[in-house]
C-alpha positions in Angstrom: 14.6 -4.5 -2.4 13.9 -1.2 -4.7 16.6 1.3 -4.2 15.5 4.9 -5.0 18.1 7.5 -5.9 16.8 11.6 -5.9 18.4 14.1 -7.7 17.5 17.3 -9.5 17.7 19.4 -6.4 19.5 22.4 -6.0 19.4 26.3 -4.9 16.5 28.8 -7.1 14.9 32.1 -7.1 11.5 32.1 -6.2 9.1 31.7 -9.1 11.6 29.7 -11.1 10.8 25.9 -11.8 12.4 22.6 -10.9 12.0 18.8 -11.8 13.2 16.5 -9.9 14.0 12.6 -10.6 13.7 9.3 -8.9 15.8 6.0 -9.9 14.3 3.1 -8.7 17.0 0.4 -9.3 16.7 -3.7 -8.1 13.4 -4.0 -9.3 11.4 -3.2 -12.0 9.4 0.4 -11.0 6.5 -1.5 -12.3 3.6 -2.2 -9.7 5.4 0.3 -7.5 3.0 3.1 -5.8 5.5 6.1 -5.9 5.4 9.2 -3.5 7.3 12.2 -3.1 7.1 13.9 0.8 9.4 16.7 1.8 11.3 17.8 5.4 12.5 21.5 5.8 14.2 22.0 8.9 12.7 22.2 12.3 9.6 20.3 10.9 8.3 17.0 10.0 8.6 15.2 7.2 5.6 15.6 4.9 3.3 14.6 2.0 4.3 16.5 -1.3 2.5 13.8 -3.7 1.5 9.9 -5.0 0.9 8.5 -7.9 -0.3 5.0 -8.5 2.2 2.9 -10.9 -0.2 3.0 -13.9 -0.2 6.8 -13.0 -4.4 6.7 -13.3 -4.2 8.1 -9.3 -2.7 11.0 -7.8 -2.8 13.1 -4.8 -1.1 16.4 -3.9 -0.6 18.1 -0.9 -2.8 21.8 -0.8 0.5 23.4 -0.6 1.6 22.5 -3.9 -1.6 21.7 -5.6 -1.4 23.3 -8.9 1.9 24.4 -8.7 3.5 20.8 -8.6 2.6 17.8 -11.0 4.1 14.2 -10.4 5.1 11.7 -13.5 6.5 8.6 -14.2 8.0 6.6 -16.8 8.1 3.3 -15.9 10.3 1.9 -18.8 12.8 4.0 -17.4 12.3 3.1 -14.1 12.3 6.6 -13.1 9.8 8.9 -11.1 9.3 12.4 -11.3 8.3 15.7 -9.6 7.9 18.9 -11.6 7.8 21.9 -9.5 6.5 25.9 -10.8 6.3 28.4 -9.1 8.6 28.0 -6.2 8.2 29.6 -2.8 10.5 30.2 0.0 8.4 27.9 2.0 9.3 25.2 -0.2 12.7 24.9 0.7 13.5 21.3 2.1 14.8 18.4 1.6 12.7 15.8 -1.0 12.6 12.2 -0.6 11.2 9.9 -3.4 9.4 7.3 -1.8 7.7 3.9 -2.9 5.7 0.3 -2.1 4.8 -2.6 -3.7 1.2 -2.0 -4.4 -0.5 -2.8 -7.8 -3.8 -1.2 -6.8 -5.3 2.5 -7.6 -5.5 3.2 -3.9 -4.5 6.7 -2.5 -1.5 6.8 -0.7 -0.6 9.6 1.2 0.9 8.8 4.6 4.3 8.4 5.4 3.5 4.7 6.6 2.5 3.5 3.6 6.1 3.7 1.9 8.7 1.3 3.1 11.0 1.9 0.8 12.9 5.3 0.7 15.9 7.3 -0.9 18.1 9.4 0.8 16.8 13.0 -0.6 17.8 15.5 -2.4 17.7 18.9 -1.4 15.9 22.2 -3.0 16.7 25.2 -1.5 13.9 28.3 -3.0 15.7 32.0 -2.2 13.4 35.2 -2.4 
């Protein structure tokens, strides 16, 4: 099994900017659809962003659209999210996601990810 470590999070102002990082560890991050969804409290846990593992596919929530861009370097085995223009309303906590899936699908749902870290958390103050 992949094992995904998050980290990068931690308290802003709004309008500052903020990159977070995903490990993947146990297997190579190779052939490995990667997403990033978010959970502030009260709410569910949602879609932030995908990318395919050759990176030719992406998607973005309309939230962050333009404001957040997702990376990856797979020789490094890591994932990334780097985040402008913070908002309040993007306070949560961020989970690095992935699945096995050597295809240039879209992947958006929460479903679609078996394989999950344990979040890190990004707290945006006014």
């Amino acid at each position: 099994q992949v094992q995904l470590v998050e980290s990068g999070g931690r308290i802003v102002q709004a309008g500052e900017s903020l990159r977070l990082s995903c490990a993947a560890s146990g297997r190579p991050f190779s052939n490995y659809y990667m997403g990033w969804f978010r959970q502030a409290p009260g709410k569910e846990r949602e879609f932030v962003s995908s990318m395919s593992w050759g990176g030719s596919v992406t998607s973005y929530a309309d939230s962050v659209k333009g404001r957040f861009t997702i990376s990856r370097d797979n020789a490094k085995n890591t994932g990334y999210l780097q985040m402008i223009s913070l908002e309040p309303e993007d306070t949560a906590v961020y989970y690095c996601a992935a699945r096995y899936d050597p295809t240039r699908s879209t992947r958006t749902r929460l479903e679609e990810f078996p394989y999950w870290g344990r979040g890190t958390q990004v707290t945006v103050s006014s």
